[in-house]
N, C-alpha and C positions, 0 to 999 in steps of 0.2 A: 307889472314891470318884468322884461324881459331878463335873463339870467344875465348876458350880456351887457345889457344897461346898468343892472345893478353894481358889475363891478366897475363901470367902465372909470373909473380914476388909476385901474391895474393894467388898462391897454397900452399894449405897446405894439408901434405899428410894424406891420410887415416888411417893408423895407430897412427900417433898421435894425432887425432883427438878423437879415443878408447882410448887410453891412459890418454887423457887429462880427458874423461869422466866415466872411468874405464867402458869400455865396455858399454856406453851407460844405465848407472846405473839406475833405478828408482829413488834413492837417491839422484840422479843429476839432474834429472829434476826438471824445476824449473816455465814449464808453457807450453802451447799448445795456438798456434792459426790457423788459413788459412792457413798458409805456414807448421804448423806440429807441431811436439814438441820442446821443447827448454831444453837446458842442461847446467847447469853452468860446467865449466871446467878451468883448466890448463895449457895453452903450455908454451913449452921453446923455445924463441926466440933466430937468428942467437948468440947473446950476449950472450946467457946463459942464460936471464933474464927469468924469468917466470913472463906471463900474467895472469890475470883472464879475460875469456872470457863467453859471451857468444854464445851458437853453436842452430844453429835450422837445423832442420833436415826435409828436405820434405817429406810429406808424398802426395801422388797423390790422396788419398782417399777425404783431405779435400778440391780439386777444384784445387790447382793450381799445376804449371808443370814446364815444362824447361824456357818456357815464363818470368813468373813471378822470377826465378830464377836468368835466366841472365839479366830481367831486373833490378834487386836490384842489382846485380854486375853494370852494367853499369852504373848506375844514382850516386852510391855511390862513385865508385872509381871517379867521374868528379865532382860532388858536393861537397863541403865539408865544415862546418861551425858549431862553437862549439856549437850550439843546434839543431846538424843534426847528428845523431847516426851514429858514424864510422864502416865501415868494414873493419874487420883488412884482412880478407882471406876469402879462400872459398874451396872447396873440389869435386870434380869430377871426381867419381873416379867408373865405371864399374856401376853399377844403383844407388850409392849416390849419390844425390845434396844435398848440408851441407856449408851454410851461416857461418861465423865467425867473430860477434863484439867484440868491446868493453863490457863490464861489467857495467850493470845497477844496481848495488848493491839495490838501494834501490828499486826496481822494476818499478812500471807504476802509474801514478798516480787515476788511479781508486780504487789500493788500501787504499786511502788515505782519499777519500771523506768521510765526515760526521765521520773523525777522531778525533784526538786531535792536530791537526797543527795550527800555528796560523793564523789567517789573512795576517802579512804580510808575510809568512812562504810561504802562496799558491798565492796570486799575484805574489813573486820571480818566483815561478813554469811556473805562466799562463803566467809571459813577455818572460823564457827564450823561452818558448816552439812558443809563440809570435812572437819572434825574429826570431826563427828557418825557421815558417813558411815562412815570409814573405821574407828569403831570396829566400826561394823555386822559390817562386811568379817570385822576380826579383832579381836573381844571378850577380854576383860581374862578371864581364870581360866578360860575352855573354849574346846573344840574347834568348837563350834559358829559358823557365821558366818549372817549375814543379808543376804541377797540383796530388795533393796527391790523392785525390779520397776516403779516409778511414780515416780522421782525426776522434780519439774519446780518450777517457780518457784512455784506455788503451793503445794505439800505441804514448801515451808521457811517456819515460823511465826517469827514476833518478838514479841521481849518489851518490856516496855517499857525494860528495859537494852538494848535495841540487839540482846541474843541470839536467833541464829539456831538452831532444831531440826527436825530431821527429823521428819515425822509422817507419818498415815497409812499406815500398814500392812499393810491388809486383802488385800493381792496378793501379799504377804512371801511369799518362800522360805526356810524354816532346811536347814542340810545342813551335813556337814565341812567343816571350814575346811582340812583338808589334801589338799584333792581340788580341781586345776586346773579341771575341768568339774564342777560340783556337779550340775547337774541336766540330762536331757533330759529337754522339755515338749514336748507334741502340741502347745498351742495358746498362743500369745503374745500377751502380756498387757501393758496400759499406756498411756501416753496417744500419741498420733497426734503426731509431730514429736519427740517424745524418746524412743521406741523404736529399739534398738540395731536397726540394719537385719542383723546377723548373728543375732542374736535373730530376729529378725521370719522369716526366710528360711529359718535353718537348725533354728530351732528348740531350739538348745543355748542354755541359759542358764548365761552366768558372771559370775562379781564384776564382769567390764572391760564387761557391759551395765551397768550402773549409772554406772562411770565414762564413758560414752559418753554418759546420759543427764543425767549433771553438767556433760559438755562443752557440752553444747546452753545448760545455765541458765548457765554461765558469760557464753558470747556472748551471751545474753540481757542478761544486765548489763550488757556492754562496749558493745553497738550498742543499748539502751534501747530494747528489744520484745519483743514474747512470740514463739515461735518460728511460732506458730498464726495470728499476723497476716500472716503471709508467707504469699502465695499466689501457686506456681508453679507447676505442675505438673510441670514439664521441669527445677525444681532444688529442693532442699527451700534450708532453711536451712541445715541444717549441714553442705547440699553450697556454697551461697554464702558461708559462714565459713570453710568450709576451702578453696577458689578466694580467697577475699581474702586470706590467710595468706601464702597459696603464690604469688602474686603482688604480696606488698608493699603491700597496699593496706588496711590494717589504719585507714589516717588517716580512708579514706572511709566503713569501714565502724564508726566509733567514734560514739559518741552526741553531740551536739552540745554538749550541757550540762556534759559530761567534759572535751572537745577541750582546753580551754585552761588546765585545771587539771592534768592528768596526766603525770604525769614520764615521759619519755620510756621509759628505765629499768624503768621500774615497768610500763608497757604492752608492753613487750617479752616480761619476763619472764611478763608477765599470757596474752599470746596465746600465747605459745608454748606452754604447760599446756596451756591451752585446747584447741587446735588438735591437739596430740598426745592426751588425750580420745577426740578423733572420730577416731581412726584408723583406717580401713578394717579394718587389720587386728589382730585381738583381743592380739597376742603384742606389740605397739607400744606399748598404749594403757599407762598408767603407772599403780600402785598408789594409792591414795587417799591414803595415808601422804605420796608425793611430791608429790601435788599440795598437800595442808595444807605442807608443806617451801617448795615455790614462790609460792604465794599467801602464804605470811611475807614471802617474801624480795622481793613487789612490794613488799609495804606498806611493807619496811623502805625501800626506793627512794623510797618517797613518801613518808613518813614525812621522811626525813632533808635534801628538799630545800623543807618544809612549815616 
């Protein structure tokens, strides 16, 4: 059976796909990344109902292809878990490839850093998105686990409840979940600043590169910036996150907008995740399970003196 047949109860036709986005409107678009541009839209479901979706559209220019395509169909339609971006459909249609989620209303959370959110506003954010991961990690009824490859602040969407999901896909690794090293890769793969530098080096990829690359968006939260704004040559960021750690100096390096609302308590508990995350080394870094464990137990700290 062809790949196409197997999903086809996920097709959605070409035509209203233009419909949905009034011809592919400039107006509609609502962002660009690796896999192409992105287009908020419309459809009318079997019901009648009309959705808000969003549509991404491949473009070949920016690297990826049919690959990456059918694997975000594949992993999406078998995975599924409220902080793991739904796809509702997809389109295949004569040289279209065109992806169809759910609706991230409120965008990705990179929008968001060095905002006005409050504290315990962006802990909600970093457990769902937490949670999400670690289902990845180790999935409900198989053996199977998923190894993301491109965790960063913007591949976490928001809804308009405040919920955080993982999306993005297209770099995904599937493999045993009972095998410590899942994969060795010739060539490593992911964004510049949240690649697991034992990844990057040794070219072994495991679960604890993902939680290495969660490390990085956590401090993005706490100090309010992208990790890509930081331009050192002689230190990345999450070598200056983990130096401000390890030398106490966590007050300096916190976002100014947080400073004076965050429980002491709760930033303790919050850096210390964090910071164990980016550990140098792979056997230190903590299971994703732990860190949704820890990221509760800030909020509950903030939470209780709110």
């Amino acid at each position: 059976m062809a790949l196409n047949d197997k999903f086809d109860h996920l097709k959605i036709k070409l035509r209203a796909i233009k419909i949905a986005t009034n011809n592919f409107d400039t107006k509609n678009c609502i962002g660009q990344g690796g896999f192409g541009k992105v287009y908020k839209g419309e459809v009318v479901e079997c019901e009648g109902r009309h959705t808000k979706v969003a549509i991404k559209v491949l473009d070949r220019r920016f690297g990826q292809g049919d690959l990456e395509f059918w694997k975000e169909i594949m992993l999406l339609s078998h995975y599924r878990h409220t902080n793991v971006a739904s796809l509702l459909g997809f389109c295949d249609e004569g040289k279209e490839k065109i992806l169809v989620y759910e609706y991230a209303s409120r965008s990705s959370l990179d929008r968001y850093l060095g905002g006005d959110l409050t504290w315990a506003r962006l802990l909600k954010i970093c457990i769902g998105a937490a949670r999400g991961l670690a289902y990845l990690h180790n999935p409900d009824g198989t053996q199977q686990r998923v190894l993301h490859r491109d965790i960063k602040s913007s591949n976490i969407l928001i809804d308009e409840d405040w919920k955080a999901m993982i999306s993005d896909f297209g770099l995904s690794k599937i493999g045993p979940a009972n095998q410590e090293n899942t994969f060795l890769v010739s060539e490593a793969v992911g964004t510049s600043g949240y690649v697991d530098p034992n990844y990057m080096n040794g070219r072994l990829l495991t679960k604890e590169s993902d939680v290495y690359s969660f490390g990085v968006v956590l401090f993005e939260v706490f100090c309010g910036r992208l990790c890509t704004s930081y331009d050192n040559k002689n230190c990345s960021f999450a070598r200056l996150a983990r130096d401000s750690y390890k030398q106490d100096k966590m007050k300096d390096f916190i976002h100014e907008k947080i400073k004076d609302e965050i429980n002491s308590k709760s930033m303790e508990v919050f850096t210390k995740i964090a910071y164990q995350c980016l550990a140098e080394d792979n056997a230190q870094r903590p299971l994703m399970t732990e860190v949704v464990t820890d990221l509760e137990n800030s909020l509950r700290f903030q939470v209780s003196i709110s």
